[in-house]
Each structure stands twice: as C-alpha cells, then as structure tokens.
N, C-alpha and C positions, 0 to 999 in steps of 0.2 A: 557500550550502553546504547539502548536507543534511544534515537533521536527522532521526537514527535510533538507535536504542540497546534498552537492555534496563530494564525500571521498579525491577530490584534493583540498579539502578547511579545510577538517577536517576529520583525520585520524578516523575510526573503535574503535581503542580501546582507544582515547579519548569520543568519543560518549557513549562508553560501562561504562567508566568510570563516565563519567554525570548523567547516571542513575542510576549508581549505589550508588552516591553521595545524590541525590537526591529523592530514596528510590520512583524509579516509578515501575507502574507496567502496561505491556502491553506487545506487540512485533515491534522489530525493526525490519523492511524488510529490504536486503541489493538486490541492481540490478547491476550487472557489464556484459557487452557484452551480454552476452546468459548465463548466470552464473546469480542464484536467490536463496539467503539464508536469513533466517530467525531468531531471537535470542529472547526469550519470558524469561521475566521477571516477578518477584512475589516481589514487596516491593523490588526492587535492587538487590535481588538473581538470577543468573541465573535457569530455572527451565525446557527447553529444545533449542535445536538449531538444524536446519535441512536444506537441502538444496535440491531444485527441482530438478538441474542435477546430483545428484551421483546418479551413478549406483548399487555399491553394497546395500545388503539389509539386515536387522538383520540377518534371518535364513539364508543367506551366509556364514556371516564372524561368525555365530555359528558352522557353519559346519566347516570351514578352520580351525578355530584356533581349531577344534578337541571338542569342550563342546558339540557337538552331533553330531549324525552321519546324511546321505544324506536321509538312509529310514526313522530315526524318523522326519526329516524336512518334508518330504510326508506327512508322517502320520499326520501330524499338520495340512499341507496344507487343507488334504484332509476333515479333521474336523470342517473346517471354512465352510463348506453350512452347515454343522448339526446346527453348532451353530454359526447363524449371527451375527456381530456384536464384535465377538471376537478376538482382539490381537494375531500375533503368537507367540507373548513371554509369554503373561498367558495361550495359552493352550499349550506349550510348559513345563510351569509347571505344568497344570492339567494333563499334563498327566504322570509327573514324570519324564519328559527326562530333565528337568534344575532346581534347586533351585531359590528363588529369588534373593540370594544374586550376584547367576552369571548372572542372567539377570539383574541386577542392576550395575553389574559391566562393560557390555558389553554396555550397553545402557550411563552410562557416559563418558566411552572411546569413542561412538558415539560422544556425546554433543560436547566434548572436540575437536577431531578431526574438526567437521564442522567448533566450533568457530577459531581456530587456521586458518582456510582455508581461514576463512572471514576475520580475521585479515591481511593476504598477502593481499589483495586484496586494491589495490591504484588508481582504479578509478569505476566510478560510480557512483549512487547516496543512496542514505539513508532515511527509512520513519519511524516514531515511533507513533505506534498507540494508543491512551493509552485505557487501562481496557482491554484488547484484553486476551486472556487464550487459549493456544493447547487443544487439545483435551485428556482429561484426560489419561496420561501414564499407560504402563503396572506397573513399579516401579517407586515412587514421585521420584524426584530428586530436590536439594537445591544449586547450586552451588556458592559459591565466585568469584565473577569476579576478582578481586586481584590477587587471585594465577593465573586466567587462563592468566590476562594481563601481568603478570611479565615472563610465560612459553612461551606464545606467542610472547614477543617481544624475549626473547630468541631464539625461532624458527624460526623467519624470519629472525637472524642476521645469524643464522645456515644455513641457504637455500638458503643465499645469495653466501656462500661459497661453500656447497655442489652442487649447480647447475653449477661453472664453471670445475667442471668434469662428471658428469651425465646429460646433457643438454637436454636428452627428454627419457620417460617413455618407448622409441621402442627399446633401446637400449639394444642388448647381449652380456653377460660378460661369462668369462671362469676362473677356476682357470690357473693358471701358473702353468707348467709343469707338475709332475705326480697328480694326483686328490688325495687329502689329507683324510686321516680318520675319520672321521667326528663323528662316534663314541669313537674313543679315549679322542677327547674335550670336549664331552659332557658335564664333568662334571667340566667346564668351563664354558662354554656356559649359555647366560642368555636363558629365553625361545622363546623369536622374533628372535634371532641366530640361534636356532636350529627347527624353523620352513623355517629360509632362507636358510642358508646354501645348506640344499639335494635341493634344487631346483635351485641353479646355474648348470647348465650345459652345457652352450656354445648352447642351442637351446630356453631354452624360456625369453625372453624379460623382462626388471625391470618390465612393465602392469601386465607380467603372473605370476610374485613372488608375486607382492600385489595382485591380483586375487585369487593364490591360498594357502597364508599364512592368508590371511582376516585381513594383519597388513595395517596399515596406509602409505599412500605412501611415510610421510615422514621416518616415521621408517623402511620400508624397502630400500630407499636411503641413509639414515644414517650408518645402515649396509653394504652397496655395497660399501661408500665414507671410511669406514674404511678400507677396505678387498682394494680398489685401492689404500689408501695413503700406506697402509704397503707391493705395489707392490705385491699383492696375486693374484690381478684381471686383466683382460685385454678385452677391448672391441671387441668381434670377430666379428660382424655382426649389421644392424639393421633392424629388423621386419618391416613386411608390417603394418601399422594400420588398426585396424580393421575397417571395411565397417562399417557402422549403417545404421540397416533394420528398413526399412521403414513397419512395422509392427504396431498391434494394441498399444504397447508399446509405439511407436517412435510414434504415434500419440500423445497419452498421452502425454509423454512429452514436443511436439510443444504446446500442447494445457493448459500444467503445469504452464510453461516458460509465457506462454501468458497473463493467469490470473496472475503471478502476476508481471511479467512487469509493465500487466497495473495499477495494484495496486498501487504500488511505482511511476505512472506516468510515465513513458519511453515507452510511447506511437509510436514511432519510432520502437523498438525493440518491441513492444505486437502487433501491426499490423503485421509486417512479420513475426511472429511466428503462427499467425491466418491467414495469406494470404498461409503456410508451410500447413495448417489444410485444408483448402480449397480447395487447389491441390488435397489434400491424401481423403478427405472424399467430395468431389463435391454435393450430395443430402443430405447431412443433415445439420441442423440449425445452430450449434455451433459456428461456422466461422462467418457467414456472420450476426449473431447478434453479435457478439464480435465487428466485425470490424464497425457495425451500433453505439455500445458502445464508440469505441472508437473515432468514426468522430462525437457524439455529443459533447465527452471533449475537441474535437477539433473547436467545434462549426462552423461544417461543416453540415448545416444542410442537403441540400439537399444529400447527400450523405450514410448521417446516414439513412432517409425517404427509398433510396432506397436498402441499406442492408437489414434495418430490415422488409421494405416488404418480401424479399423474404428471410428473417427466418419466418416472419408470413405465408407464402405460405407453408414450409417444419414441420410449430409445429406452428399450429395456437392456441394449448388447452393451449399451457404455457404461463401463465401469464406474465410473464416476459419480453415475445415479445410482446406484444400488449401494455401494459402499456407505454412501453418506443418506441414504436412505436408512441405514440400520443404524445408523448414528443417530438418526433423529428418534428413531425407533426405544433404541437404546436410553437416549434420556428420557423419553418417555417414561420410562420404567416398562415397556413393554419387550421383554427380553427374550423371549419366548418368537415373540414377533418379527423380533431384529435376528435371531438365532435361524429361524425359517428363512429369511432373504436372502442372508449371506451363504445357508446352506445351496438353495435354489441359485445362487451367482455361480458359486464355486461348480454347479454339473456346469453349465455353459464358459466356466471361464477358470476352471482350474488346476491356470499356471499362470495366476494372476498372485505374485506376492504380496500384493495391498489386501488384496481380501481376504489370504490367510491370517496377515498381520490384523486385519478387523475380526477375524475371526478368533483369534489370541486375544485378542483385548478384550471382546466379549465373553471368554471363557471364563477369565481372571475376574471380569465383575461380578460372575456367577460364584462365585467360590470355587472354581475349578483348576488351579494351577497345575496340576497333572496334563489334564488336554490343551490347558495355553501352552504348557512347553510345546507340547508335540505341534501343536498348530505355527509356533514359533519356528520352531525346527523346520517345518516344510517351508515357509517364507522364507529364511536363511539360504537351505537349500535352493527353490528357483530362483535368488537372488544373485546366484556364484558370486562373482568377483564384486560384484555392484555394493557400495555402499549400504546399509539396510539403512531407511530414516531412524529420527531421533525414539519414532513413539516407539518404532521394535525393540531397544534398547532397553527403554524404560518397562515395557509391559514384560519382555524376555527376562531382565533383571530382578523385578519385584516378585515374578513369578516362581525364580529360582529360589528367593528370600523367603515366599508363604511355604516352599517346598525343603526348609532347611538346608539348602544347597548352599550355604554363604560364601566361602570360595569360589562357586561359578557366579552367584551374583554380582561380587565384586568384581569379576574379573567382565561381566557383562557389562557392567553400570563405567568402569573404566577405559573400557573399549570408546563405549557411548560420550563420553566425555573428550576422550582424544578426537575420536573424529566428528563433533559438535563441542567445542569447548566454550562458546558462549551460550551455551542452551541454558537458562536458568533452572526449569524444571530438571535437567538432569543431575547438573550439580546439587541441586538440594536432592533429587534420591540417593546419590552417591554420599553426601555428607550422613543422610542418616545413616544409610547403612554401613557405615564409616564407625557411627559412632554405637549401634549396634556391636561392634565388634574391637570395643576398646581404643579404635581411634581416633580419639580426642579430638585429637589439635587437628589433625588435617581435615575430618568433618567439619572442625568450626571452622577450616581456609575455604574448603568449600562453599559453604554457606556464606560466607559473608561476599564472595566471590561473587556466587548466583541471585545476592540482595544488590548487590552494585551493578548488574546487567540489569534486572530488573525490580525495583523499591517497589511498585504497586500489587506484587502476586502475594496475597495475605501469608499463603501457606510456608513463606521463605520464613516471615518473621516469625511465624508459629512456631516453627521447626527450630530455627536460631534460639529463640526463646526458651525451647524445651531444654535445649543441653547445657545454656546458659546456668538456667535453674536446676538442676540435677549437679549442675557442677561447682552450686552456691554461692555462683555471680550474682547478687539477688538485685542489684540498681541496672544491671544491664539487662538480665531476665527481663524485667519489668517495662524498660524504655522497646524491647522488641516487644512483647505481648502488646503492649497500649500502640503500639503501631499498627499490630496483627489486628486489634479490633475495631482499630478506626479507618483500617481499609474495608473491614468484611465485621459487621455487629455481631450479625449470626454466627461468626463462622463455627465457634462451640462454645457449650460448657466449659470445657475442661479449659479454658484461656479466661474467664471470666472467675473461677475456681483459684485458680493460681495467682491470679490479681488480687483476690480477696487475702490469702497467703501470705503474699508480698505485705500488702498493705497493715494489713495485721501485725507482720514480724516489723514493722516499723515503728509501731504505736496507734497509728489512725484506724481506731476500730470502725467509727462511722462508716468511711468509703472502704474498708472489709466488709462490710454487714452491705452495701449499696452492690458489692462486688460478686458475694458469694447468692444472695437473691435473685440480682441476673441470671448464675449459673443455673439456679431453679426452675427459672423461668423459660429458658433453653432446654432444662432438661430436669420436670421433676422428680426422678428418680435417684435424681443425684445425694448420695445418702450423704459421702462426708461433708458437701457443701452446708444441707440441713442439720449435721452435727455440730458442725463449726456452729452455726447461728445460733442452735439451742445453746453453746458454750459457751457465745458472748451474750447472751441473757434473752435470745431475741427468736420467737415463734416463728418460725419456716411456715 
C-alpha cells in the first residue's frame, strides 16, 4: 500500500520507524516550503539520504575538515570529462588523495546529518515510493534507523534549547576579552572544537564557521551554545546574508526543487519553482513543459495544451513533449488533434514504443479496438524483451475484451498483473474481466486486492460494488457504493441508482426516493430510476 500523508498528522520519524518495522524497501520523499529531502531504504535499512537545497558538496566539506586539499579537489574535478560517469569520491580514491574508509566515513556523517534535518522538519507532506534504489554509491552504506531515531529525537530536543540563544546562522560572536590560546587546549579539544574555535573572531558569521570547518550546523551551534553558556562568547554584530545568484546553478536548483515538489505532489510549490525557471531561461523547453505537466495533474486541460505547445515549438525531437502533449490534447476532448501529433511524432520517431503505446490508447478512446491492437502489436514488437509499462497491458487488454477476444484479454491483463502485481488499476481490469467470464471469486480477490493498495480510486469500489450486488451481497454492495460516492459524487448514475435499490429493498423509502433523484440529476434519461419514483408515489 502506499505510504503518503502530511508531517502535522504524522511526524518523520514515526514514518521512518514504520518502514523500518515493516522491512520495505524504496524512497521516502519528504517536501516542506522550498526545502526537498529524500530517505532510501533496502529491507528497513537506511542505505542513503539527500536533500535538493543544501549547498555544501562532498569535495567541500573534504576540503574544510582538512582529508584533502583544494588542488587535489581540482584535480578530481578536472578528471570527471576524462572519465564520464565518475563519482568525485572514487576518483578521489583512484587517484590516492582518500582511502575508502574516509569516504565512507564522510558520506555517513552526510546520510546522518540530512536525516537528523528531515527529522526537525514539522510541516509538509510525505511520499514512499516502493522498490525505488539511489543511484549506486561511491561506498555501500547499511544504516539502522533506531540509533538514527533515538540521536535525532535527541537533537531536536537539543535545538530547541540551543536556538533560544543563536537565533539565526548571520550572527557574529567574539571571544570576551583578551583572545585565548587556542593552542594550549589543544590537547583538550575534541576535533570539531579545534576546527571552530581559530575561526571565531568577531568578523565571520555561525554561516562562515560551518562553511569553513565542513561541520554540521548543528555541531558548530552546539560548540558556540557552550562557549556562550560558559560566558566566553559574545554576540558583536550581524552579517548581511548572502544574495543567491541567479546563476546556472540557481537555475538548477529552481529547476531541482521543482521536479520533486511535483513528485511528492505539491504542485503549488513545483509550479512556482518552474514559473522561477521560466523567468531565468524564457527560450528553452524545461519550464513550460513542467508547468504543461503539472496543469494535467491539475486536470487543467486547456492550459496544459497550451504549455506544452510551446515546449513542443522550443524541443519538438523529445519525446516527451509530444506524447504528453496528445495527452493534454486528448482530455481535452480534442482527438482529432491529439490523433495529428502523435501521427506527426511517429514520421520523426517511429521506433519510439511509448508513442505507439499513445497511439493504442487513443485508438481505444475513439472506439477503435481494431487499430489499438494493431497499434499495440507494433509497441510490443519494438519493445522485444523489454518489460511493456503497466498502461500497454491495460489498453492491450481492454482492447482484446471490446474485440471479443476474452482468452487473449485474460491472458493479457494476467501477464500485466504478474509483472506489476501491485498496480491497482490493473487488478481491478483483471477482476472484471474476471468476472465477465464466470469468475467469481478470484475477480472479488482481485478487487479487494487493488481496494487495499489503493482505498481512494472511486472506480475499485464501484467495480467491487457491481459484483457484490449481482451476487446479492446487498449490505456489502451497499458499504462499497456509499464509499464509491463519497470519494467521486459524480462518478455516475448508475451508483446512485443501485443505492436507491439497496435502500429500497430494506424498507427506507425516503433515502430510496433522495437516492434514485440523484441518479436523475446525473443523468435524466435514466428511465428506471424515474420508474422506481413514479412507483414509490413520487414525480420524477
């Protein structure tokens, strides 16, 4: 089932704690304001955690905390075009400037730090995607969420204290009175002390200690909150914050923020991070198909139609824009339109199987199952060995069903199920036509299968519902429909029809007659709805 919600309903490191109970494996996306982090699991272990907005970068905080110097960072950099594709932490050991065990060391203190970040974080929403994997690290990493949860709640109760004397990162501390020897404690000093300490000096700011000791901000606060309880420190001043240029960088990152806003759904916040993109890059695509992206999740059709035109005007070769340009097209009701584009894709791009596969699906909305096969068949085909996605399954399947093929249907829709067995939408096409074809009982395993991955898709309880009621389960019929309509009012007649039914065959003519007028109201053609009501005494 998925795993999604909001963090003022259920804190971070209970969520961390569920999967870790649970022994999943995927990534949890975490979205707050303009702030996007990431937590990736292997069977309940933590295994990396990252975050879009932070600025520092491994070969920074290698450099600051001193494990190498600023030319061998160059040197590293500079050997990334020789050799594409390469990590600066393994060629930072190819070339002998780190061992793995210190990049293994520095890249947990990474993990660790992010999760602790995301743990603060008490608004926002939460997405858990399962079977999801980072991109394979420089060094594996295995972590326990346990210890990180029991550190982490430690640290927020710590940050709760230490911020009502350090209240913002701009602020410059001085020692009190003559400047102390800093080499005589050395041999005191743990080693994040003696990275901080030379760098108080009443001109650069808590920003510029964590910038240039490569410590964490909370452990260089932690040092400043002891140095001010033991009256050592004194706040002299506070820094201008730094400007943020609007650079190739600061592009990136609107453009970071954006993808995975709209990930996690906070489509609010990925649009104006894409509208930030669009200001700063006016002639290229990226923008104005994101924001086409996002007014179809919004099911904003025409709106989407006209972004992604004009991403298809700026990069008409990328598939990408075109396919989901006919998409937009498509619910538009403009089919004819969406039918032209994918045609026009297919001369320049066809031995592209997504756009026969859009091609199939728009064949099938026309009434045309004939040509969706065929359209089907050629994706199949340039697909060879390749997995085909879940929607060719579904559109390949229903098509072989409007074309009386029931035996290839099933054997389609089954296919589509083994190789996506948590797809909800699949298993509900499977259960009907399941039960299409006499059977029963493993249609209703289906279906209650694809309602338990996902309870919010109206059409599961509809479908449950129908065969419920045909099968003259009439209180369970009933408990699914009154769900079907109070996720989706509209979703039809015929669910507001069958409630009237229900209600009826129970005695409460009232909420029959409240039930079967709905139906009307949805659809007044609905003759036996208006027959029922003339029959309980009452004018349609």
């Amino acid at each position: 089932m998925a795993i999604k919600g909001s963090l003022k309903e259920a804190s971070l490191p209970d969520v961390v704690q569920l999967l870790y109970l649970g022994r999943r494996t995927g990534c949890l996306s975490v979205a707050s304001d303009r702030n996007f982090g990431s937590i990736w699991f292997d069977e309940g272990w933590i295994t990396f955690a990252g975050m879009v907005s932070r600025t520092d970068r491994l070969g920074d905080r290698l450099v600051a905390s001193g494990k190498i110097t600023a030319d061998q960072l160059e040197l590293a950099i500079a050997s990334q075009s020789a050799l594409p594709g390469r990590r600066i932490g393994a060629l930072l050991i190819h070339l002998g400037f780190l061992t793995a065990a210190e990049l293994g060391a520095e890249l947990r203190r990474q993990v660790e730090e992010a999760v602790y970040i995301l743990f603060a974080w008490t608004s926002g929403t939460f997405s858990f995607e399962v079977a999801v994997s980072p991109d394979v690290p420089d060094v594996p990493l295995r972590l326990n969420p346990e210890g990180l949860l029991l550190e982490g709640a430690r640290r927020v109760d710590e940050w709760s204290i230490i911020a009502k004397k350090i209240t913002t990162v701009d602020a410059v501390y001085a020692f009190e009175g003559e400047p102390r020897n800093h080499a005589e404690e050395n041999a005191q000093l743990v080693e994040s002390e003696r990275r901080v300490l030379p760098l108080i000096d009443g001109v650069n700011s808590v920003r510029d200690i964590v910038d240039g000791t490569g410590l964490s901000e909370f452990e260089v606060c932690r040092i400043l909150f002891g140095l001010i309880s033991a009256g050592r420190l004194r706040r002299v001043a506070t820094a201008t914050p730094p400007q943020p240029r609007e650079d190739v960088s600061r592009v990136d990152e609107h453009r970071n923020l954006g993808i995975a806003f709209y990930r996690t759904g906070m489509l609010t916040e990925a649009e104006r991070e894409f509208r930030r993109v669009a200001e700063l890059r006016p002639t290229e695509a990226i923008a104005p198909f994101h924001l086409g992206m996002i007014a179809l999740r919004q099911a904003q059709w025409d709106v989407a139609v006209a972004q992604l035109e004009q991403a298809a005007k700026r990069d008409s070769d990328r598939v990408a824009v075109v396919h989901n340009l006919a998409l937009a097209l498509e619910a538009a009701g403009r089919l004819d339109d969406a039918e032209a584009t994918l045609a026009n894709a297919l001369v320049a791009h066809g031995r592209d199987a997504q756009l026969w596969t859009a091609s199939g699906l728009l064949a099938l909305r026309r009434g045309e199952p004939v040509r969706a096969l065929e359209r089907f068949a050629m994706a199949r085909d340039l697909l060879g060995t390749v997995l085909p996605p879940a929607r060719w399954f579904w559109g390949c399947g229903w098509a072989q069903g409007l074309s009386e093929a029931w035996p290839d249907a099933l054997t389609t829709m089954r296919e589509g199920v083994a190789a996506y067995p948590d797809h909800p939408v699949l298993r509900t096409t499977l259960g009907v036509l399941l039960e299409g074809t006499g059977e029963v009982g493993e249609a209703e395993a289906h279906l209650r299968h694809a309602l338990s991955e996902d309870p919010t898709i109206p059409q599961i309880s509809k479908n449950l519902g129908d065969l419920l009621y045909r099968a003259g389960r009439w209180d369970e019929a009933e408990e699914s429909y009154e769900r079907a309509a109070k996720l989706a009012p509209a979703l039809g007649d015929d669910v507001y029809f069958k409630l009237g039914n229900l209600a009826c065959r129970r005695g409460d003519l009232p909420t029959a007659r409240v039930r079967w007028e709905h139906a009307i109201t949805l659809n007044p053609e609905h003759a036996l709805a208006r027959a029922n009501l003339a029959g309980s005494g009452v004018a349609a």
